[in-house]
C-alpha positions as CSV (number, residue, x, y, z in Angstrom):
1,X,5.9,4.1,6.0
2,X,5.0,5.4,9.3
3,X,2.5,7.6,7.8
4,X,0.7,4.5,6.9
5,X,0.4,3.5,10.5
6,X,-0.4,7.0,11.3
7,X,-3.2,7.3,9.0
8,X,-4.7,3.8,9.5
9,X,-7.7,4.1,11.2
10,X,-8.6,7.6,9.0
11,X,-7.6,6.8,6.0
12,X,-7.8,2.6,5.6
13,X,-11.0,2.6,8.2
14,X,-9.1,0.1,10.1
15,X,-8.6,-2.4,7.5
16,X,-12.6,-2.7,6.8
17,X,-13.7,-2.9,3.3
18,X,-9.9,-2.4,1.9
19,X,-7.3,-4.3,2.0
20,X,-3.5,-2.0,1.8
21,X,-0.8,-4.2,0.3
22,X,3.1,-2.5,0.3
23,X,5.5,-4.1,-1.5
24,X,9.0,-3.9,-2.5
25,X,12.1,-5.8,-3.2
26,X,13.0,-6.1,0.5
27,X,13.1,-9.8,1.4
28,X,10.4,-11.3,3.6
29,X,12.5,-11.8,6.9
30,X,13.1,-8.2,6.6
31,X,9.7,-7.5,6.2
32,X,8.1,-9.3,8.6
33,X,10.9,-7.7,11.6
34,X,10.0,-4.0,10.6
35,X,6.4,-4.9,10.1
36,X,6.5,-6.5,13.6
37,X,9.3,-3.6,15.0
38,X,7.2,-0.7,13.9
39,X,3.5,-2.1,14.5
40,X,2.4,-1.7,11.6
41,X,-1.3,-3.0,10.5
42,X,-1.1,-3.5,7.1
43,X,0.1,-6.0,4.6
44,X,3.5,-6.1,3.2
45,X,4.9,-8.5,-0.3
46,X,8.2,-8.8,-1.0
47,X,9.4,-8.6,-4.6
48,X,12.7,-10.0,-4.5
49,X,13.1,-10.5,-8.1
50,X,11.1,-7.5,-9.2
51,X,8.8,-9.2,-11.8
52,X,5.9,-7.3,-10.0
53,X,7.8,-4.0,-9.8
54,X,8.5,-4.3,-13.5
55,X,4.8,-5.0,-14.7
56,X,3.2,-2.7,-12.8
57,X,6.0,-0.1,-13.9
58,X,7.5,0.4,-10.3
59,X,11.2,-0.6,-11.5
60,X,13.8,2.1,-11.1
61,X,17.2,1.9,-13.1
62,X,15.9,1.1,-16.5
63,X,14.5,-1.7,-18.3
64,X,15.3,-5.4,-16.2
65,X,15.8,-3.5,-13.0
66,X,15.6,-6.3,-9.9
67,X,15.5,-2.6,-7.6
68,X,11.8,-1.2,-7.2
69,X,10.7,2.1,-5.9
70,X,8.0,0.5,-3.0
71,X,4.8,0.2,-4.8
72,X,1.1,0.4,-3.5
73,X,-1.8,-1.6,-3.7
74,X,-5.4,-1.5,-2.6
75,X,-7.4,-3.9,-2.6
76,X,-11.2,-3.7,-2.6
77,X,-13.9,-5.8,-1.5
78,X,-14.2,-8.1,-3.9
79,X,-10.7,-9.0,-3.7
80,X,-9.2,-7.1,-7.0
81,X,-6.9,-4.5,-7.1
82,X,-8.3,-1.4,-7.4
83,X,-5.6,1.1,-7.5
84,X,-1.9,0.9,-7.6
85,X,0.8,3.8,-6.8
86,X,4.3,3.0,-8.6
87,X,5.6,4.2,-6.7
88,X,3.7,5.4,-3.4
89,X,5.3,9.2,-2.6
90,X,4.8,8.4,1.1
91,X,6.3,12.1,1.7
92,X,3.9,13.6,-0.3
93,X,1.0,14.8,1.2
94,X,-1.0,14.6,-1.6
95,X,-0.3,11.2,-2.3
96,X,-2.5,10.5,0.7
97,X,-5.4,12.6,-0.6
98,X,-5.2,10.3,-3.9
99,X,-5.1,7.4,-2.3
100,X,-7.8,8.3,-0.1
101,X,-10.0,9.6,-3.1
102,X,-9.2,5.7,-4.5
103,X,-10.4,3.8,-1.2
104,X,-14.1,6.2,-1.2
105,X,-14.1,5.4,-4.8
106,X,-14.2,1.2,-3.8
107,X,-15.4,1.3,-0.8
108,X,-18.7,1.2,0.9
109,X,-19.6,4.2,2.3
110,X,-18.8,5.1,5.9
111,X,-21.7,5.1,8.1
112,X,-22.2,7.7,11.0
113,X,-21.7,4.5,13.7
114,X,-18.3,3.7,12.1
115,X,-17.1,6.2,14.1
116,X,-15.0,7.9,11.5
């Protein structure tokens, strides 16, 4: 997860335009302290129960599964989810490359004043 933070500004332009959701089945409390404890600047949603791990196909152990692999979300500017990772391979370099590929694709494009 701290590649996330790593990348922010690159990769999720600061939070402009996109909107990076991480969730998992860790419970909010335990969220918000790592969230808070690491810095992180993006948006965490805890799926204690798994229902959203099992629709979007995140679950890991076989069918009814309450444990998810963390999943990924962007969200683009007009509020929708654009792409979802189930699960995110936040090891894998090219996981980043995809995911950057998916914010261009919903994005606006950068200008030369944004700085990035």
């Amino acid at each position: 997860m701290q590649a996330y933070r790593d990348q922010y500004a690159t990769l999720f332009r600061d939070g402009r335009d996109v909107v990076l959701l991480a969730v998992s089945t860790d419970t909010p409390e335990a969220q918000a302290a790592w969230a808070r404890d690491d810095e992180f600047q993006f948006l965490f949603g805890s799926d204690e129960d798994g229902a959203l791990g099992r629709t979007y196909g995140a679950a890991m152990g076989g069918s009814g599964s309450s444990r998810d692999s963390r999943t990924l979300f962007v969200i683009d500017p007009e509020g929708k989810i654009s792409y979802v990772a189930a699960p995110f391979r936040q090891i894998d370099p090219t996981a980043y490359t995809d995911l950057g590929t998916a914010i261009d694709r919903v994005a606006p494009p950068r200008s030369p004043s944004d700085g990035s």
